[in-house]
N, C-alpha and C positions, 0 to 999 in steps of 0.2 A: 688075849681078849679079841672079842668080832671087829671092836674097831680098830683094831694098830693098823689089818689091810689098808685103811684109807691114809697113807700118809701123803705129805704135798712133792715128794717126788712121784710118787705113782701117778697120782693126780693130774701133774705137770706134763707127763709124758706124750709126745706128739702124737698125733693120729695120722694114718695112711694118706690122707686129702690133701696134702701139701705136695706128694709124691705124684699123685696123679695130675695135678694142674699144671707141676712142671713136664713131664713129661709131654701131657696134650701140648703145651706152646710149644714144645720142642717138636711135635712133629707136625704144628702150624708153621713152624720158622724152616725147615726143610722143606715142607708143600708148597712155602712160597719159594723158596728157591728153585723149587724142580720147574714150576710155572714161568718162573721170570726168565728161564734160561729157555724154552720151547719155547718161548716167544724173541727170545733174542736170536734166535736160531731160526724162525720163521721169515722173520724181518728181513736175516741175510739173504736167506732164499729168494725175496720177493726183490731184492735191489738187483742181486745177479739176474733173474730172469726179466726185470726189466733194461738193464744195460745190457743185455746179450738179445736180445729181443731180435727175433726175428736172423740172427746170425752174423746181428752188426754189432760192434763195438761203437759205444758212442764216448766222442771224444769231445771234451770240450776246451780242450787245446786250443788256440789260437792261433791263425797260420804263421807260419815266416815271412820274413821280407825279403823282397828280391835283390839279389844280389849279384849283376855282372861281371863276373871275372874277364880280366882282361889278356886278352892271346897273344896281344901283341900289339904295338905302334910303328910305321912307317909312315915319312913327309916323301909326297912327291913335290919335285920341284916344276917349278913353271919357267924357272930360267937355269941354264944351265951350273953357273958361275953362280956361286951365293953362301949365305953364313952356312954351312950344314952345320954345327952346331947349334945353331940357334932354330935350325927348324928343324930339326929332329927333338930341341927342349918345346915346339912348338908342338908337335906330332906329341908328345909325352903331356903334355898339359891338354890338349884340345882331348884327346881319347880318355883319360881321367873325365871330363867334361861330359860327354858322350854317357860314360855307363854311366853317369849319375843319373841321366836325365830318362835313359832305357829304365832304370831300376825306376823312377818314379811314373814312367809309363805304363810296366806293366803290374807295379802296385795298382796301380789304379784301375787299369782294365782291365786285369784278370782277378787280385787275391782280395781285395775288399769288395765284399759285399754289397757295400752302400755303395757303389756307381760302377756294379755292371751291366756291361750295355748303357752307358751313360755317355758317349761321345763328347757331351758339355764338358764334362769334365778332366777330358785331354786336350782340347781345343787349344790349350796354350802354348801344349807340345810341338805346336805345328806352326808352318806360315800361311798368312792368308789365302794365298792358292790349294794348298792343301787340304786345307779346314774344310774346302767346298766338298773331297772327295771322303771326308770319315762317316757320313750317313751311311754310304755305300759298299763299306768295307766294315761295317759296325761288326760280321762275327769274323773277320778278322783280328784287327784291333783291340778288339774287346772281347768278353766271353761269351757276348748273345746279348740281345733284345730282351733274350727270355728266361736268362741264366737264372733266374730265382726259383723257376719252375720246375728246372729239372737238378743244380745242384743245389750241397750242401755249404760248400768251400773249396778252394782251392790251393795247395799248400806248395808255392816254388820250388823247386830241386834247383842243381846246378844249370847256370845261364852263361854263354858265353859269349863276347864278340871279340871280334879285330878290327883293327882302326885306321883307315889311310885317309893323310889329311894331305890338302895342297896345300903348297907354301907358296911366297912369290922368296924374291931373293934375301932378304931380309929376316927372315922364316915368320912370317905373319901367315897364319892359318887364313885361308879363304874359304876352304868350303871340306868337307871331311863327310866320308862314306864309312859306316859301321855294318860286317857283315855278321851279325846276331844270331843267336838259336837259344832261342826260352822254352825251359822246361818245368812242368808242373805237376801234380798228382790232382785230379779233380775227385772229392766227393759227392755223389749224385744222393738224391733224394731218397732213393730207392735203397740205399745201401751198397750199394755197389759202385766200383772207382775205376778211372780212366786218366791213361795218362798224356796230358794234352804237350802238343811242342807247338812253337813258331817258329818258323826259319826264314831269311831272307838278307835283304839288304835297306838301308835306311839310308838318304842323303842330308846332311846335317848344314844349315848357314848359318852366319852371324846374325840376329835381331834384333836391336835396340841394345846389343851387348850379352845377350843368352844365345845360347846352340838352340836350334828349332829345327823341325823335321819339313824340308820342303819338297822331297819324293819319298819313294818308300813304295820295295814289290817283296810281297810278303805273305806268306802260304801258313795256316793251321790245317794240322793233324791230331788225328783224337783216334784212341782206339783202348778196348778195356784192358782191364790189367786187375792183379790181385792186392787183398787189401795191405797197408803197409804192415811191416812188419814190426811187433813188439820192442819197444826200447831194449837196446842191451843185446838183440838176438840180428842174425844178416838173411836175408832173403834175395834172390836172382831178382833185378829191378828191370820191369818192363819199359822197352822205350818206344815214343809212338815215331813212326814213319810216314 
């Protein structure tokens, strides 16, 4: 008969339009995928070319603190006959004394930012006679007047001094001379680095019971140098003269 054709399986049987919707989302669900990855890929492109910018690596590291290694202690005596043990513990404690007060010198003058070129702010390093002469020594002392101008940061390398202190006989430190040499890596403005030394000699006294700086002849050097070199990796390290 004409009608047996229409039975309810025939009837039931899906049409093609089910195939096609999924298909289309599937090749919506890929489209976005190709899209979200050329832009994630674009993104990295535009971080690299702004950190690399210009040929600088920009670091946002934060410098080191200084830290005076010590080369040595000797007490002169001021009398001949006396404890040497006790001023040579005397000579050993006062130069411990000494770098502490170096390391918070040239934290201050040279590797923090906020008081370079700030004389005020070492003022206490010193005795009162002294204090009159840091105006006039400020790019000594310090990084400069102007150090914001032209660097970035300054990041300490190794520093050393040696220590001779007078004794009386008793080994009571009187007064104590530290022959010092600080050294730094400067980053400039510009991108480009320099690596700064101080050399010299400091004369140290007792002040209300702290070491203070009441002479001091003392020379910077700055000359360029290349940029540091990648954690992990070694590079020939320029040193300024």
């Amino acid at each position: 008969m004409a009608t047996e054709d229409k039975t309810p399986l025939r009837e039931s049987r899906p049409s093609n339009s089910g195939r096609t919707t999924k298909t289309a989302d599937r090749s919506k669900v890929a489209r976005n995928r190709i899209i979200g990855g050329v832009v994630a890929v674009v993104v990295v492109l535009i971080a690299i070319f702004l950190l690399t910018r210009g040929g600088r690596v920009i670091d946002n590291t934060p410098p080191g603190t200084v830290d005076f290694k010590l080369k040595g202690s000797t007490f002169v005596p001021t009398q001949l006959q006396g404890d040497k043990k006790a001023q040579q513990d005397a000579a050993k404690v006062t130069a411990n004394d000494l770098r502490v007060r170096l390391d918070v010198l040239f934290d201050t003058a040279y590797v923090d930012p906020d008081t370079w070129g700030d004389t005020g702010k070492i003022k206490d390093l010193f005795t009162g006679s002294a204090q009159d002469q840091l105006d006039g020594d400020i790019k000594t002392l310090t990084l400069g007047p102007n150090a914001g101008d032209t660097y970035d940061s300054v990041d300490p390398r190794t520093s050393t001094v040696k220590v001779r202190v007078l004794t009386d006989a008793r080994g009571n430190a009187i007064r104590a001379s530290g022959a010092l040499t600080f050294t730094a890596l400067a980053t400039h403005d510009d991108g480009t680095y320099s690596a700064v030394t101080v050399m010299g000699t400091a004369i140290f006294v007792q002040d209300s019971g702290t070491w203070k700086i009441e002479a001091y002849s003392l020379s910077r050097s700055e000359k360029p140098t290349t940029a540091p070199a990648p954690s992990g990796s070694t590079s020939p390290t320029a040193e300024a003269t």
